[in-house]
N, C-alpha and C positions, 0 to 999 in steps of 0.2 A: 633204783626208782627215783632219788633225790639226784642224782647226774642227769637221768633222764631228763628232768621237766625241767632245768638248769639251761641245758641244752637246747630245749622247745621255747624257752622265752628269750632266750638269745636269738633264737634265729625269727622269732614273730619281730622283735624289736628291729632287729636289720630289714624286714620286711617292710615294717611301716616306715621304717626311716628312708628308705628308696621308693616308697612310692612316687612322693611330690616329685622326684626328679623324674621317674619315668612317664609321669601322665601330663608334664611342662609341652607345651603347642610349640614345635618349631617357630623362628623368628626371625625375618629378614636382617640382613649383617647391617651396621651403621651406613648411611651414605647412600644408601641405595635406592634410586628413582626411578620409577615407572612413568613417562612420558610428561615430566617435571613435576611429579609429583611425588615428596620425600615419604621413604616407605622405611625408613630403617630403623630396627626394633619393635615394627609391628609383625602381628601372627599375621596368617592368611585372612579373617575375613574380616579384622579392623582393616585392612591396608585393601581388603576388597571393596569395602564400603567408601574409604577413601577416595578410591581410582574413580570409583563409579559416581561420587557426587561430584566430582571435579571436572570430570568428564560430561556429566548430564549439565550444565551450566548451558544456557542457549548465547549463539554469538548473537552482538550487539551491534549494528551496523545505526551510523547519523551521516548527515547531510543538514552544515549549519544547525537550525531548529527539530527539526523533523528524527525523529526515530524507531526505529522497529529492532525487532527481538526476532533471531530467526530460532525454534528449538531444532531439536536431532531431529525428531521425528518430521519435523516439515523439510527436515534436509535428507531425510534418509539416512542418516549415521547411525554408525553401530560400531564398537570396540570389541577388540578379543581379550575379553579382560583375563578371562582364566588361564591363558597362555603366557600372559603378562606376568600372573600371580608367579605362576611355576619358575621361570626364568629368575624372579628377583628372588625369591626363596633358597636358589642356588646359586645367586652371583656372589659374587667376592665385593666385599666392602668397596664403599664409595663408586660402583656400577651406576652409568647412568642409561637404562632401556627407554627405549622406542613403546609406545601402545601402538600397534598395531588398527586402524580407521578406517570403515570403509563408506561409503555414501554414495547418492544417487546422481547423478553428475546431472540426469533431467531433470530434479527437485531446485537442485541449487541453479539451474538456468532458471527455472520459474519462480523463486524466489528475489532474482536479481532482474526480473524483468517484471515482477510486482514493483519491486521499487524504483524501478528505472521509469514505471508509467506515473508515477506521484512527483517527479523531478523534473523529468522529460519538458523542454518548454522550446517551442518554434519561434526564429527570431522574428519581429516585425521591425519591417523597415519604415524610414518617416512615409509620411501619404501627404499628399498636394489635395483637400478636402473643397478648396475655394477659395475665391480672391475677392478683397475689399479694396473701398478707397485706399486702407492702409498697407496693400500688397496681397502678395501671397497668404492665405493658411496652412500652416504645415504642421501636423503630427508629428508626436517626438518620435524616435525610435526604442526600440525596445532588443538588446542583446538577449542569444535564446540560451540554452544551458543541454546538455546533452550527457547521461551516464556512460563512464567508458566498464561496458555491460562486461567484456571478456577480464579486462582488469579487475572488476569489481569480484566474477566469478572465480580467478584466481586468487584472491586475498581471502577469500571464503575457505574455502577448500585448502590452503595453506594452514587456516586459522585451524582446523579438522584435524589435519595431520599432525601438526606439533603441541596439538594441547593448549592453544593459546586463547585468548579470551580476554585480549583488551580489544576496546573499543574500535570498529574496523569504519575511517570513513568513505564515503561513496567516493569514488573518483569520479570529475567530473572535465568537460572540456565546454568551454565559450562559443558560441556560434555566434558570430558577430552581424549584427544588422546587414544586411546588403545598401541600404543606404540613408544618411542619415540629415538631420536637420542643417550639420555645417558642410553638409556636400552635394547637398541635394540636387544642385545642377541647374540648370537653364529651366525656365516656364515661362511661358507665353500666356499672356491674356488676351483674346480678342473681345473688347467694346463694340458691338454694332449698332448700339446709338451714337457713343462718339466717331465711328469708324477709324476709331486707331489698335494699335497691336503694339501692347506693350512687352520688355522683355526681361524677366530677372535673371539672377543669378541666387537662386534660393528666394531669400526673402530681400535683397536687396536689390534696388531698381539699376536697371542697366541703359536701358535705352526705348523713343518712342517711335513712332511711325506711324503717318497718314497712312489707311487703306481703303478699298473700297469692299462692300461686301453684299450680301446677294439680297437681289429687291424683293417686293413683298411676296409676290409668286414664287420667288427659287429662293428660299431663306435660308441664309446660311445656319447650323443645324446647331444653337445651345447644346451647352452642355461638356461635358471634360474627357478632352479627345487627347489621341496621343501622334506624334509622325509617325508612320510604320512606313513610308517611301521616299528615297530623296534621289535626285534625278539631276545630271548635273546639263544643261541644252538638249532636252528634251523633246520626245514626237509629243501631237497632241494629236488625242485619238477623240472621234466625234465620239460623245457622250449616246447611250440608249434613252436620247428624250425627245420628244418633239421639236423643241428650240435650234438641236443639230441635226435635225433629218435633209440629207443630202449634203450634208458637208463631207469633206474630203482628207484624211489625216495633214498634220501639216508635220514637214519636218523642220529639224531647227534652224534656226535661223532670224534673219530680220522678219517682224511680222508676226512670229510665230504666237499664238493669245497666250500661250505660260512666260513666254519672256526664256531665259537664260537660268533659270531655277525652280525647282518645282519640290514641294513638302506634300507629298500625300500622306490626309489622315485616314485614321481608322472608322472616321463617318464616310459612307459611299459617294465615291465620285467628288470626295472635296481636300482640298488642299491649299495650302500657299503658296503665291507662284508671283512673278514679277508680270507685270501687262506694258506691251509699247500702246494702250490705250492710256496715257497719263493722265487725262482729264477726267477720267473715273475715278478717281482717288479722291476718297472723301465722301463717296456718295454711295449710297445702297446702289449697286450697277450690276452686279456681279450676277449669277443662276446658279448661286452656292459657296461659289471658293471666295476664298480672302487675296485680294489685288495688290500687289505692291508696285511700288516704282522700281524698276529694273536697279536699278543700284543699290538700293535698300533691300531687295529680295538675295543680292547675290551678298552683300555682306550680314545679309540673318543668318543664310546656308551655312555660310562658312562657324557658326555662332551657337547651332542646334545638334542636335541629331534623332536616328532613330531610337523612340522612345520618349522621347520631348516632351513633356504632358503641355496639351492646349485646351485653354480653359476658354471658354467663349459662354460671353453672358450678352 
């Protein structure tokens, strides 16, 4: 009987002595990373909680000042954590795993075009507003900015798959004014009280010239016109107005009323042209267009183009 219970407390003793080992939580091996995040010598569901808060972090996208927080959920992400779990559980020390990401490729365009419409800027170019005694006024220009949307959508979606989670900035590109204060080009002022036609080059004066311009009946039309036609010995086609009923086109030549160059504007039926009537120069003579003296009309031609802004006060 004394052997017996000898016996029975040896083996309870052995029993409680092996339990803490047998009810010990398997442990991932040292070294071991789940999509850069170090899992080694944690059980399954510290190293689960782990993965998971590292992973829930929302990416961080700026642009200079400006920034937003995209989370999973507005990206559609999701992780195969528990695939994860198993794989590090049996890798061999210092293993570095992949997590497994998947996401919504149509969240993450809509995301990157939420913030492409807060960036997004159209360029302006300088503007010709009006002319004073002291020249030209011109508007500055203004460079636009443009998100590069597919870039942007890759560096997202990159950031997903590797786990990463620094700061991701907008990519962007320069759209550059089409044109600007120091290139602005040729402008023309027509004066129809002084009857001259001045010429810049931006904001800096170029050159002047007597003209004549249209009398009080046929007035030449104020207001900020641009050349849209240039005609180099031109027909002249009778105008739809009473003044030319019955006339007859003229072709080029000596005589011809445009002279050897012709600027048609974007006001109907008006233009700059040279006249072999010289003696009209200077004087409101005109039934609209601006008169030049044939040599002054062919060396403006050569001096403009289409597009030209003509400001006439």
């Amino acid at each position: 009987m004394l052997r017996r219970a000898v016996v029975l407390a040896v083996f309870v003793a052995l029993a409680c002595a092996a339990a803490p080992e047998a009810a010990r939580m398997p442990t991932i091996a040292p070294g071991v990373s789940v999509g850069r995040v170090q899992l080694g010598g944690l059980s399954s569901e510290p190293a689960r909680a782990r993965v998971e808060a590292s992973f829930a972090r929302p990416l961080r996208v700026f642009h200079g000042t400006q920034r937003w927080q995209a989370s999973l959920r507005q990206l559609g992400a999701g992780a195969s954590v528990d695939a994860a779990l198993a794989r590090a559980l049996a890798a061999e020390p210092g293993e570095q795993l992949p997590l497994r990401v998947r996401w919504s490729s149509r969240k993450v365009t809509q995301f990157v075009d939420a913030v492409a419409e807060q960036i997004d800027r159209a360029p302006v170019s300088a503007t010709l507003v009006g002319v004073s005694s002291s020249g030209p006024e011109i508007t500055d220009s203004r460079d636009g900015v443009q998100v590069r949307r597919p870039l942007l959508q890759i560096r997202l979606e990159r950031a997903l798959r590797r786990g990463l989670r620094s700061r991701i900035a907008v990519p962007t590109r320069v759209l550059p004014a089409q044109q600007s204060r120091a290139d602005f080009g040729s402008i023309i002022w027509v004066d129809r009280g002084s009857n001259t036609l001045r010429l810049y080059d931006g904001t800096s004066f170029v050159r002047s010239f007597g003209v004549a311009t249209g009398q009080a009946i046929y007035p030449t039309p104020p207001g900020m016109w641009h050349i849209v036609d240039i005609q180099e010995n031109p027909w002249w086609i009778p105008p739809n107005s009473a003044w030319a009923a019955g006339e007859k086109p003229v072709p080029p030549g000596p005589g011809n009323p445009l002279g050897t160059r012709w600027m048609g504007l974007d006001a109907a039926g008006v233009g700059i042209h040279g006249t072999p009537d010289a003696a009209s120069i200077g004087y409101s003579a005109s039934h609209g267009c601006i008169r030049m003296h044939i040599p002054d009309a062919e060396w403006l031609f050569d001096h403009v183009s289409v597009g030209t802004p003509v400001y006439i006060t």
